[in-house]
N, C-alpha and C positions, 0 to 999 in steps of 0.2 A: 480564449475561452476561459469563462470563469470555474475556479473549483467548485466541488461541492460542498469541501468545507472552510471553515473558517475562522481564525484566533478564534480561542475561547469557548468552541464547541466542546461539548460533553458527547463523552463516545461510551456506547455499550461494545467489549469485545469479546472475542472467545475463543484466550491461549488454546494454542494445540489445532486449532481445526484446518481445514484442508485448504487453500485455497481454490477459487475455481478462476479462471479468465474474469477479467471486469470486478474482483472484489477489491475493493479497500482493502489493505493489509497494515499492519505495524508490522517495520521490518529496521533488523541492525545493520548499519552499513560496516565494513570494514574500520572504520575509524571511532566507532564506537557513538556513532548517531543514532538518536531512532525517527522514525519516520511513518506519516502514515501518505500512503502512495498507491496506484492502484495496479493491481497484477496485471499483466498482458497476457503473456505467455511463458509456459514452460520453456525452462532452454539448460545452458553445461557451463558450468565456470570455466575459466580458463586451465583449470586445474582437474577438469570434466566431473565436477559434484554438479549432480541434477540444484539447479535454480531456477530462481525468475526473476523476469525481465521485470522492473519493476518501472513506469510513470507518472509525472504529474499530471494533474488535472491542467497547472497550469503553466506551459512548458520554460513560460520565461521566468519564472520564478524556480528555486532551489533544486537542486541535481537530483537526479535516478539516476537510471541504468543505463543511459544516453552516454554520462559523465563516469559512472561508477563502473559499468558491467554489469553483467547479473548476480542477486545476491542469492547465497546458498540457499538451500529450503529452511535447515535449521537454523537460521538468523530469519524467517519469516517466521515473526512469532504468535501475530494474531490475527484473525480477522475480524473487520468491523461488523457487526448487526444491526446498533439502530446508531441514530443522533438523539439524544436523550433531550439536549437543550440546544438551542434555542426554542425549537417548534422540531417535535420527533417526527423521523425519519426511518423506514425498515431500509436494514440491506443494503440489498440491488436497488430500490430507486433513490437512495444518493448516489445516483452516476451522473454525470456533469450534466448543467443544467444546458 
């Protein structure tokens, strides 16, 4: 499956907000990556801090939560709104094509 996004896209985000299942997020991994990936589901570190499961679009390409675990809420730091560039995009319908 292809992502929805791609090198070089310009993202509109918005620190702080909630995520819900199916958004896009920017999130820090443990190793001090950041990442934009798309939320599944609510779940508990192993240390039980509420987190999420986080996703690629594209599963053979770079690690989530498959590889990582779930990442804390407070390391989800954003979520995405639009694709500003190439050709804008709201939201929810950048979900894989």
């Amino acid at each position: 499956m292809l992502p929805a996004l791609r090198d070089g896209d310009l993202l509109l985000v918005r620190y702080g907000a909630s995520p819900r299942p199916g958004d896009l997020v920017v999130a820090r991994f443990a190793d001090g990556t950041l990442a934009v990936k798309r939320a599944v589901e609510e779940r508990r570190t192993r240390s039980g801090v509420a987190g999420w499961g986080l996703l690629s679009d594209n599963p053979a390409e770079g690690a989530d939560s498959r590889h990582r675990g779930p990442v804390p809420e407070a390391d989800v730091l954003a979520v995405v709104r639009l694709r500003v560039w190439p050709s804008p995009r709201v939201g929810r319908r950048l979900s894989r094509p």
